[in-house]
C-alpha positions as CSV (number, residue, x, y, z in Angstrom):
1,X,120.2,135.7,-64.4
2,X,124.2,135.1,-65.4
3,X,124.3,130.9,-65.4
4,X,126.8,129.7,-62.9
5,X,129.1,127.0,-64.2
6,X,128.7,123.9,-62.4
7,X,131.3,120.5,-62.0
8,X,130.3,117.4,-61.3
9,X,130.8,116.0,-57.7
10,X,133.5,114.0,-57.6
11,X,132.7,111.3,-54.9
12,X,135.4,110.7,-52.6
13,X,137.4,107.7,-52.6
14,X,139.0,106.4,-49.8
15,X,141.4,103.2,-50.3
16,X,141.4,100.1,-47.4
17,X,143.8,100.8,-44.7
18,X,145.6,98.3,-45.4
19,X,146.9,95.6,-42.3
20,X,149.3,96.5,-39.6
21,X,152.7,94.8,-39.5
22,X,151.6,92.8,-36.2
23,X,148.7,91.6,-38.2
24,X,150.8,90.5,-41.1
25,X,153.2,89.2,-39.2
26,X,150.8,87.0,-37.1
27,X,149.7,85.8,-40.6
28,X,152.8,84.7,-42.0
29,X,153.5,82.6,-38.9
30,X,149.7,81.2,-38.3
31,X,149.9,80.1,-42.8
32,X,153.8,79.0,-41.8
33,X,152.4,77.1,-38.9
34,X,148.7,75.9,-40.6
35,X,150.8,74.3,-43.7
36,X,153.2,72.8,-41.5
37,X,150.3,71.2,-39.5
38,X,148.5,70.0,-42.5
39,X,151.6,68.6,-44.1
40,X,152.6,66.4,-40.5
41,X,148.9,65.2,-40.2
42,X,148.1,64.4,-44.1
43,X,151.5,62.6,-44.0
44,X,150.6,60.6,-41.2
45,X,147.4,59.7,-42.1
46,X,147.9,58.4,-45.6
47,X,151.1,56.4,-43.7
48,X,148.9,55.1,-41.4
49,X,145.6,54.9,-44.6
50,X,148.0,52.6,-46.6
51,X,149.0,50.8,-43.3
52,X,145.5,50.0,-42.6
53,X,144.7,49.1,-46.5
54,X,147.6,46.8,-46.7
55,X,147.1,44.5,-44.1
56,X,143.4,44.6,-45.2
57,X,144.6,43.4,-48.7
58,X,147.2,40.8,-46.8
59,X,143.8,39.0,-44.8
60,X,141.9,38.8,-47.9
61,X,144.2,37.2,-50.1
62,X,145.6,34.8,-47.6
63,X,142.2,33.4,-48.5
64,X,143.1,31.7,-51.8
65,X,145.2,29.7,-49.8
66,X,142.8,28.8,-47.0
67,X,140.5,27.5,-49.6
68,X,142.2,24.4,-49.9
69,X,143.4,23.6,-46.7
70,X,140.2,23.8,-45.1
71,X,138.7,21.3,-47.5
72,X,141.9,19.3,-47.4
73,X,140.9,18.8,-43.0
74,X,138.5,16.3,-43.3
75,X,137.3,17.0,-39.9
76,X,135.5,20.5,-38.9
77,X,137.4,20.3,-35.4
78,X,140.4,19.8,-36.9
79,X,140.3,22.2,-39.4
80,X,138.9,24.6,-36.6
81,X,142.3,24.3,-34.5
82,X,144.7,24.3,-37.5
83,X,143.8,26.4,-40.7
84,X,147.1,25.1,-41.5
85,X,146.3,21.6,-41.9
86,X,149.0,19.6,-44.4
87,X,146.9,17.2,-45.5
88,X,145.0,19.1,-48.5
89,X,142.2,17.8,-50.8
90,X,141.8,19.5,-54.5
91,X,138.3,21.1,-55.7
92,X,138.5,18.1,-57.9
93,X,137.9,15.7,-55.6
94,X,134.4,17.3,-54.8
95,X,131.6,16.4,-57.3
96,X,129.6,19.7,-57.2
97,X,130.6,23.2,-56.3
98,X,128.1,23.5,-53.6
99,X,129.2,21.3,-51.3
100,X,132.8,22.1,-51.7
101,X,131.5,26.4,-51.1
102,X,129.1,24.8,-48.3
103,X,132.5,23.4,-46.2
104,X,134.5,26.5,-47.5
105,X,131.5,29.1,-45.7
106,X,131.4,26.8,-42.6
107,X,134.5,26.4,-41.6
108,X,136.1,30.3,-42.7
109,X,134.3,32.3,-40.2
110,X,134.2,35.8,-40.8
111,X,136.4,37.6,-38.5
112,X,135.5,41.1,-37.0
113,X,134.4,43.7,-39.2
114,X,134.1,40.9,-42.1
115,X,131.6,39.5,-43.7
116,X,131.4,36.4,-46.9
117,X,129.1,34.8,-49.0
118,X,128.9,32.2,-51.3
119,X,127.4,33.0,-54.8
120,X,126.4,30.0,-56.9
121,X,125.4,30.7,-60.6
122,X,124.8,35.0,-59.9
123,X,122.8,33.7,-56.5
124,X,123.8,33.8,-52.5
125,X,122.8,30.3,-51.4
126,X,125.0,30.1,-48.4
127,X,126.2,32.6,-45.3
128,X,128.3,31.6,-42.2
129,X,126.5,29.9,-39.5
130,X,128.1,32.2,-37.1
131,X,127.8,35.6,-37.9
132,X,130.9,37.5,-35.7
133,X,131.2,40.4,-38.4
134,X,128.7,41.7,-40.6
135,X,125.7,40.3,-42.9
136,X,126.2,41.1,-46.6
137,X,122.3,41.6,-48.1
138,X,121.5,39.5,-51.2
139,X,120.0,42.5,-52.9
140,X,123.6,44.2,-52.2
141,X,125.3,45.6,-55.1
142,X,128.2,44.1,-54.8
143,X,126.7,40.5,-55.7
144,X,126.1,41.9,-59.3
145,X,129.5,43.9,-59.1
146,X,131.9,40.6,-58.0
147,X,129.5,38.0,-60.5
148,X,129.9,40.7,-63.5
149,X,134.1,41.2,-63.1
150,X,135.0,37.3,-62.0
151,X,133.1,36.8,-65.7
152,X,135.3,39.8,-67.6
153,X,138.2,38.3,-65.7
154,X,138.1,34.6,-65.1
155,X,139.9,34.8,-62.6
156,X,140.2,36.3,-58.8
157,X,139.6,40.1,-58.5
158,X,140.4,42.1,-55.8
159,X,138.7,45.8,-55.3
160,X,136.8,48.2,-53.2
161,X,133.2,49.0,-53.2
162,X,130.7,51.6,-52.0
163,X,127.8,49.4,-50.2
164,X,124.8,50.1,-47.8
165,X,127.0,48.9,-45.2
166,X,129.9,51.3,-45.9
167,X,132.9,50.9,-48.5
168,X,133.9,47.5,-48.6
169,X,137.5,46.1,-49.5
170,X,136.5,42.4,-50.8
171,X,138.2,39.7,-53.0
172,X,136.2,37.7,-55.2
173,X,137.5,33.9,-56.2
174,X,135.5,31.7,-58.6
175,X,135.1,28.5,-58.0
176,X,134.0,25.5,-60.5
177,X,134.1,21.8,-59.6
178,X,134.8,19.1,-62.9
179,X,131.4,17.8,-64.0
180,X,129.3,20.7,-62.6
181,X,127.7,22.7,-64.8
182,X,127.3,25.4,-61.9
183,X,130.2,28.4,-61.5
184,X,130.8,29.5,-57.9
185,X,131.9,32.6,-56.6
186,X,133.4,32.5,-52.9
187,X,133.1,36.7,-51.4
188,X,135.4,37.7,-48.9
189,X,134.9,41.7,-47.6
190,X,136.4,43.8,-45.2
191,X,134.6,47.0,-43.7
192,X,137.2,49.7,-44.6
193,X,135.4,52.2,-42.3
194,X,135.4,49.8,-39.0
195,X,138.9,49.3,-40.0
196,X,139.7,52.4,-40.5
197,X,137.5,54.0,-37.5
198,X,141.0,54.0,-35.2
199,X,143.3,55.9,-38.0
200,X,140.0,58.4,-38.3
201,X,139.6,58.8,-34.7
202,X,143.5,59.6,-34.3
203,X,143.3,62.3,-37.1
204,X,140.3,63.8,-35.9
205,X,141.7,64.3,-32.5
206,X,145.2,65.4,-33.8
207,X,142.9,68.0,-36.1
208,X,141.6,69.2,-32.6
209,X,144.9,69.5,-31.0
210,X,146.0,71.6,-34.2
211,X,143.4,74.0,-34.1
212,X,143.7,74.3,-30.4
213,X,147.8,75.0,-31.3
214,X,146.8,77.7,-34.0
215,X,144.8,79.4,-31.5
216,X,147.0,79.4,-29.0
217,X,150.0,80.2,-31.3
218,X,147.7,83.1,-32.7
219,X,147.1,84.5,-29.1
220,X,151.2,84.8,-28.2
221,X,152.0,85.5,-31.6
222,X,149.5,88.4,-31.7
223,X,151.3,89.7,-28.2
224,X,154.9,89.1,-29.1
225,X,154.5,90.6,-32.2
226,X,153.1,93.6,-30.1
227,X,155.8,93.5,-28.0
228,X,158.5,93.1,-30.4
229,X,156.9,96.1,-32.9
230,X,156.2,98.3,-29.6
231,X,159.5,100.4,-30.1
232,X,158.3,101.0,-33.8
233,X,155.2,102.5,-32.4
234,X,157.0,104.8,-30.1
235,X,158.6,105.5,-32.9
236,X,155.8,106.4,-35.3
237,X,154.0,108.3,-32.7
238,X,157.3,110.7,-31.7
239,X,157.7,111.5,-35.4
240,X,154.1,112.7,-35.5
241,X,154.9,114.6,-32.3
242,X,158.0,115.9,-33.9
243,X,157.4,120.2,-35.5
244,X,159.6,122.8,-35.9
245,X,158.8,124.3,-32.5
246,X,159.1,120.9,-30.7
247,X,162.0,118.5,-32.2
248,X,162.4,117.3,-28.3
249,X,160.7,114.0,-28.3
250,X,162.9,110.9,-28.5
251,X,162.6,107.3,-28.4
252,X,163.9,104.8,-25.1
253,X,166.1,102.5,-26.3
254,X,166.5,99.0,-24.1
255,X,168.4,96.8,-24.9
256,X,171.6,95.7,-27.4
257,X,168.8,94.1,-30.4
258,X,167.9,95.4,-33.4
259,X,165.0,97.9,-32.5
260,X,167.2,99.5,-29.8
261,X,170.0,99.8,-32.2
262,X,167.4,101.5,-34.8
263,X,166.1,103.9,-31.9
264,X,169.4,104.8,-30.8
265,X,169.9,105.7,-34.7
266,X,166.9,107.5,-35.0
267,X,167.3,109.6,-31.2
268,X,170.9,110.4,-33.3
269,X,169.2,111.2,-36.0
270,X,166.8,113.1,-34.4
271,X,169.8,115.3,-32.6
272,X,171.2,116.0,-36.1
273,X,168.2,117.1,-37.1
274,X,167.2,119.5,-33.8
275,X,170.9,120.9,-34.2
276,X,170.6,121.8,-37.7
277,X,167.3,123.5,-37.2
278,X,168.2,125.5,-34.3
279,X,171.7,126.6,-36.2
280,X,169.8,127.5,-38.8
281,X,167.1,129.5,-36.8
282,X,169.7,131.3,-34.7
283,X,171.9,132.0,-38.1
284,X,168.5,133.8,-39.2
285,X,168.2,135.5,-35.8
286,X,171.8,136.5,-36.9
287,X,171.5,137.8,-40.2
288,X,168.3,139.4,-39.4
289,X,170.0,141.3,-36.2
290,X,173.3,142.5,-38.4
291,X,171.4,143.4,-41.6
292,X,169.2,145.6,-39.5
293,X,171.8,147.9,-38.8
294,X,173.3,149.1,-42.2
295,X,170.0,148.9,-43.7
296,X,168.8,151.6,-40.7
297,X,171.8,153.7,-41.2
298,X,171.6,153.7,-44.9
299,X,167.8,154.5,-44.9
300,X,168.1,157.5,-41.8
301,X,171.1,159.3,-44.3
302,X,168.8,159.0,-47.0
303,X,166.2,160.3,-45.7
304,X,168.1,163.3,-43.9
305,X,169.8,164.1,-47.5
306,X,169.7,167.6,-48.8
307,X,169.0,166.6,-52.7
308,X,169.7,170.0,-53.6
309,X,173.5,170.0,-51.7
310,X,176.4,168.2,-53.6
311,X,178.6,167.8,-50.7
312,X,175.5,166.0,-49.2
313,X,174.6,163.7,-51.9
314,X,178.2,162.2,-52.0
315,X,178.6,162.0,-48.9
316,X,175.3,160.3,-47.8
317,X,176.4,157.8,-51.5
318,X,179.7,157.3,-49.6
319,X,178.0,156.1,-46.6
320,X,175.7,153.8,-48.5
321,X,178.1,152.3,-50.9
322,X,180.5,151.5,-47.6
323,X,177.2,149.6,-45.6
324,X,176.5,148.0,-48.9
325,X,179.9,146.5,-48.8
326,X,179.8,145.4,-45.2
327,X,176.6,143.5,-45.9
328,X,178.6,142.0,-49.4
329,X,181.2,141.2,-46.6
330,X,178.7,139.5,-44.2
331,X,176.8,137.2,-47.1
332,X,180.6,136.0,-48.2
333,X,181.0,135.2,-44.7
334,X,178.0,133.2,-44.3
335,X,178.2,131.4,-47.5
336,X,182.0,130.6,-45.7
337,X,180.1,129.4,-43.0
338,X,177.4,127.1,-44.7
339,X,180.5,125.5,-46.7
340,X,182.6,124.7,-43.6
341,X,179.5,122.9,-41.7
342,X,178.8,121.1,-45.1
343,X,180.2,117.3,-44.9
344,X,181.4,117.1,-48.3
345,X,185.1,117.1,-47.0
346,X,188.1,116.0,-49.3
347,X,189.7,113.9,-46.2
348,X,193.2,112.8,-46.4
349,X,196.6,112.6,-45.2
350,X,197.7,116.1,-44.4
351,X,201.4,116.7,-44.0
352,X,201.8,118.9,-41.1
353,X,205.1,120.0,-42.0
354,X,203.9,121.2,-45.6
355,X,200.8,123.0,-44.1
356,X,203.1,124.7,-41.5
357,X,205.1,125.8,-44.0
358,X,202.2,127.5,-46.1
359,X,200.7,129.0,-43.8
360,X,204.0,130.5,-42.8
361,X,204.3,131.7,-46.6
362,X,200.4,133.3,-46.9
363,X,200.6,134.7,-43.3
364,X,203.5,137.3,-44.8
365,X,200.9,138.8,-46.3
366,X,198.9,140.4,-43.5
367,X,200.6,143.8,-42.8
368,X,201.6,145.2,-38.8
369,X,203.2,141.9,-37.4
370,X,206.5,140.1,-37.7
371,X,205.7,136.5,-37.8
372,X,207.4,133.9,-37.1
373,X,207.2,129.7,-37.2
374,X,207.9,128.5,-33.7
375,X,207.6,124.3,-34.8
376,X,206.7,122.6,-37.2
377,X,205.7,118.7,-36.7
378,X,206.9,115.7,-39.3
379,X,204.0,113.6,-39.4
380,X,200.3,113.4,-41.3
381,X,196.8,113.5,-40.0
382,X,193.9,112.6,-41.6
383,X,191.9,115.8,-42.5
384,X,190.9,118.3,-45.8
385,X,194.4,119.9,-46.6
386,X,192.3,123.2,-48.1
387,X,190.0,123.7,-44.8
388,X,192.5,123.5,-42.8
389,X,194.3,125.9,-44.0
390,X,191.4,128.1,-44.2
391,X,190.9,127.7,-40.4
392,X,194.4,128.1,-39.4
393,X,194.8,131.6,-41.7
394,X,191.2,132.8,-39.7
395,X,192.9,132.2,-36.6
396,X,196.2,134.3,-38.2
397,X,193.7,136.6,-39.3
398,X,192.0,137.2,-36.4
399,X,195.3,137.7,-34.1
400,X,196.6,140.5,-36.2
401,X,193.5,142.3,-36.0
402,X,193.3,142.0,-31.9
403,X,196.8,142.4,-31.8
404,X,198.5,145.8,-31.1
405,X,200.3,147.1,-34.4
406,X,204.2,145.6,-34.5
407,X,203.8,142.6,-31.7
408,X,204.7,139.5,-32.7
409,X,202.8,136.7,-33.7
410,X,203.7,133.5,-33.7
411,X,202.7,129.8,-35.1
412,X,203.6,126.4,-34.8
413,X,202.3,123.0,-35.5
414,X,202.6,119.5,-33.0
415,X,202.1,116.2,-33.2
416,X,202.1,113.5,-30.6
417,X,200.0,109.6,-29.7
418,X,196.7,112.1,-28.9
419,X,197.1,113.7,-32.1
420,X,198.2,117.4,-33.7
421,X,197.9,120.4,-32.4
422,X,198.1,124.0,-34.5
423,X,198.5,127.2,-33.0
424,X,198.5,131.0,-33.0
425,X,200.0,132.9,-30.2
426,X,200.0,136.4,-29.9
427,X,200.4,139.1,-27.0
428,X,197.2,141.6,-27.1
429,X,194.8,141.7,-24.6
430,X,194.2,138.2,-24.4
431,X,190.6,137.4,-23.7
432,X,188.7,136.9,-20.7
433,X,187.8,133.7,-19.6
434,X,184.2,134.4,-19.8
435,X,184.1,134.6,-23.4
436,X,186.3,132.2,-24.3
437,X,183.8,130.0,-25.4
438,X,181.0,132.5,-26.6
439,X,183.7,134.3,-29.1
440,X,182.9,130.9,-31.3
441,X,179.3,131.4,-31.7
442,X,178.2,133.7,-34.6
443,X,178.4,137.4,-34.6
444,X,180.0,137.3,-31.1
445,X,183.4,139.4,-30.8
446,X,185.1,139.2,-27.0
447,X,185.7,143.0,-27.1
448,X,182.5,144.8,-29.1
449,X,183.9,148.5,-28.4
450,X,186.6,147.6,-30.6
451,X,186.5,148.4,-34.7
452,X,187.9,145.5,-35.7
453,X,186.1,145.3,-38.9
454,X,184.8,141.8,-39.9
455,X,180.9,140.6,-39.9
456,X,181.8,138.4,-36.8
457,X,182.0,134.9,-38.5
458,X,185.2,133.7,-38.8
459,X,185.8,131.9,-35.7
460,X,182.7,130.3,-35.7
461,X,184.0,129.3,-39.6
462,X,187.2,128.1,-37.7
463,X,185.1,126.0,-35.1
464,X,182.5,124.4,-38.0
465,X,185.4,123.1,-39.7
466,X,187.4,122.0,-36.5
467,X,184.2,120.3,-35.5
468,X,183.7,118.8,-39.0
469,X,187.4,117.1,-38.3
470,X,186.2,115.8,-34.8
471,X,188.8,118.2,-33.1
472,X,188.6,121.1,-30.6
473,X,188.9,124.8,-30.4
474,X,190.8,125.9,-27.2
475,X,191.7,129.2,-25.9
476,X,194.9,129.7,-23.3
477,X,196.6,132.5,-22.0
478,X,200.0,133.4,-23.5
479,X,203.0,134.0,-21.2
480,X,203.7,137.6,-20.6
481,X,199.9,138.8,-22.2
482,X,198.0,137.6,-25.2
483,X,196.1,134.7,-26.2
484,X,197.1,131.4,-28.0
485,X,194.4,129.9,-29.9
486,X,195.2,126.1,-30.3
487,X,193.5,123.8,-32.9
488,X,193.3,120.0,-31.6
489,X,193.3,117.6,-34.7
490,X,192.9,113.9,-33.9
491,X,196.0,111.6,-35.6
492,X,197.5,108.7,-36.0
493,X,200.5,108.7,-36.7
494,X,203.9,109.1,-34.3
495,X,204.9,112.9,-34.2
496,X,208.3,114.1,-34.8
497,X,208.5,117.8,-33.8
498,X,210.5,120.3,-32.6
499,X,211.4,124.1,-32.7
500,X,212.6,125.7,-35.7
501,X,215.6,127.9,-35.5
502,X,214.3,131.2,-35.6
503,X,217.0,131.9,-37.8
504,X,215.7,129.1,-40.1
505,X,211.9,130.7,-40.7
506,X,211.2,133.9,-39.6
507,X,209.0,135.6,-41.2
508,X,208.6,139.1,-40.6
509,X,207.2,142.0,-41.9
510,X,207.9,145.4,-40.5
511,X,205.1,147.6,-38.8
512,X,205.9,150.7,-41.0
513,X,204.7,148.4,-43.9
């Protein structure tokens, strides 16, 4: 049996969809919002932390001083109703540091969340008689911790450490007495956590009342940003509805903000779009319908041809060669037409008076007619000098081949506030009302039973390019017979215009010619 190739299996990989705009949105504010929380509460607590910390340090070292004036009362009342007694006493004067650590532990009560001790030589030997804050163990480690430093010191140490009981802000102030072999230590100590517990009860309900706030800025975010991206939605989902056989769908836009100014855009956009699609399908529909008919004839005389009779032959080439250059014709004209609905205009000031004056000269040219410029305007418009020109000549061109052979044709050019006007008027059969608006689409002739010659383009090349300059086609009747085609330029600039002598320009070329 023949071996088959095989390939590996290639496993398909499919990547994360990755987040929807509302979602990253919401994100961006909720992190804005989060850090901005953080950053007010962390603030605030360390404000209020070192608050809290200082006045803690304040109490305790307002107890070097006390020291001394409490032993300086003489009298435990007295010293109980003024801590500020004047009358002071040295450690000298007492004779062993016991007794002088025994008056200064009886008569400095520990306030509330305090606690002291007195250490004599590494040992507690006395506590306050009244206990109205908290009891420091003997076995604590901060005994050993305040008896080791006071010894690296020598002097009063002030510090913070982790007990049983909690952390502990404390101050530690040796005390020795002249003549006693015995070193004191008097141990003041705050509980930082009691202290504290008011500062740590405020942040943790402010750290409720953020989370509550993200929430609830998460939940009207989340809709807002809904909301707000809705129109982007609508607009998502109508270019997925959008094909080539439906380019109808189109966005509502409310509103003067920015996402009704982006739908108006698009639904502009969007009408661009649908126009060019159906020009170009009924240009096809065009093409299609005129090149059908030289390519029937061409193929019926071929295959009636007698190869064997001369006179046949040449005449059936005769025919072919003369469709052949009708459907040359028709693809010039088309390629006319795609150029004149291009944008890519040269736009500038056109001199009216110049342009009237060309078109006078190159008119000359076309044989049967004597014409003849009726006004010229003095004044500039803004417009492509070249297209114009092309226009106005396919207007020319298209009177002298509607118009009986020797009737005159004439042209003329005005300017006023609305803007310019340019004109051909000649006096043929005019054209019915009726197709006074059709004649401009493609292919379309006002009178079909005429052989005119042409493919049928031109005045839908004249209209493209009139269009192009935001002007107007219109169509009148001329007095005594005919029809005036008149091409309406927007301007702005003051006319000056007037009729021309007809002995001044007349251009005229006789019908015999």
């Amino acid at each position: 049996m023949p071996r088959i190739p095989t390939r590996p299996l290639r496993r398909r990989t499919t990547s994360a969809r990755p987040l929807s705009a509302a979602a990253r949105i919401l994100g961006a504010i909720l992190a804005v919002a989060f850090v901005g929380l953080v950053l007010v509460g962390g603030i605030t607590f360390v404000v209020q932390w070192s608050q809290v910390l200082d006045a803690v340090d304040d109490r305790l070292t307002q107890q070097v001083d006390r020291l001394n004036t409490v032993a300086g009362a003489g009298d435990a009342a007295e010293a109980l109703e003024d801590d500020t007694a004047s009358e002071t006493l040295a450690v000298e004067d007492y004779t062993t540091v016991e007794a002088y650590l025994y008056d200064v532990v009886a008569w400095l009560v520990p306030a509330r969340n305090e606690g002291s001790i007195a250490v004599i030589d590494g040992v507690v030997r006395f506590r306050p008689g009244t206990l109205s804050g908290f009891e420091i163990p003997d076995a604590d480690p901060l005994v050993a911790r305040v008896v080791e430093e006071t010894e690296r010191t020598g002097g009063t140490v002030l510090g913070t450490a982790a007990t049983a009981a909690g952390a502990l802000r404390y101050i530690a102030i040796p005390v020795t007495v002249p003549g006693d072999a015995h070193s004191g230590i008097y141990v003041r100590a705050v509980n930082l956590g009691a202290e504290l517990a008011p500062v740590t009860s405020a942040m943790r309900t402010y750290a409720i009342a953020a989370t509550i706030v993200l929430l609830a800025t998460g939940v009207v975010g989340w809709f807002v940003a809904r909301r707000l991206l809705r129109p982007i939605r609508h607009l998502r989902e109508a270019a997925s509805a959008i094909t080539l056989d439906d380019l109808s769908p189109r966005l509502h836009a409310h509103g003067d903000d920015d996402i009704a100014d982006l739908s108006r855009t698009v639904n502009s956009m969007l009408d661009r779009l649908e126009d060019s699609v159906d020009g170009q399908r009924q240009l096809l529909d065009d093409v299609r319908h005129e090149l059908k008919t030289p390519i029937t004839i061409v193929r019926g005389h071929l295959e009636l041809m007698d190869p064997a009779d001369a006179s046949d032959v040449a005449a059936t080439r005769d025919i072919g060669i003369a469709e052949l250059d009708r459907m040359s014709r028709l693809v010039a004209d088309i390629d006319l037409l795609a150029a004149a609905e291009d944008d890519a205009y040269t736009m500038a000031e056109v001199d009216l008076g110049s342009l009237t004056a060309r078109v006078g000269e190159l008119v000359t040219v076309i044989p049967g007619h004597r014409w003849t410029i009726e006004s010229a305007a003095q004044g500039v418009v803004p417009g492509d000098a070249d297209r114009l020109l092309q226009a106005w000549l396919q207007l020319a061109d298209n009177a002298a081949k509607y118009t009986p052979r020797g009737a005159p044709i004439e042209i003329g050019s005005a300017l006023d506030d609305v803007g310019a006007s340019l004109w051909v008027r000649d006096h043929g059969p005019g054209i019915p009302p009726a197709a006074r608006f059709s004649i401009f689409r493609r292919f379309d002739r006002a009178d079909t039973r005429r052989e005119v010659g042409g493919s049928g383009l031109g005045l839908a090349i004249v209209d493209a390019i009139v269009r192009t300059h935001g002007g107007a086609c219109r169509i009148t009747d001329t007095p005594g017979g005919g029809a005036t085609f008149t091409i309406h330029l927007p301007g702005f600039a003051e006319s000056v215009s007037g009729p021309v002598s007809a002995g001044d320009v007349v251009l005229q070329r006789k019908a015999s010619e």
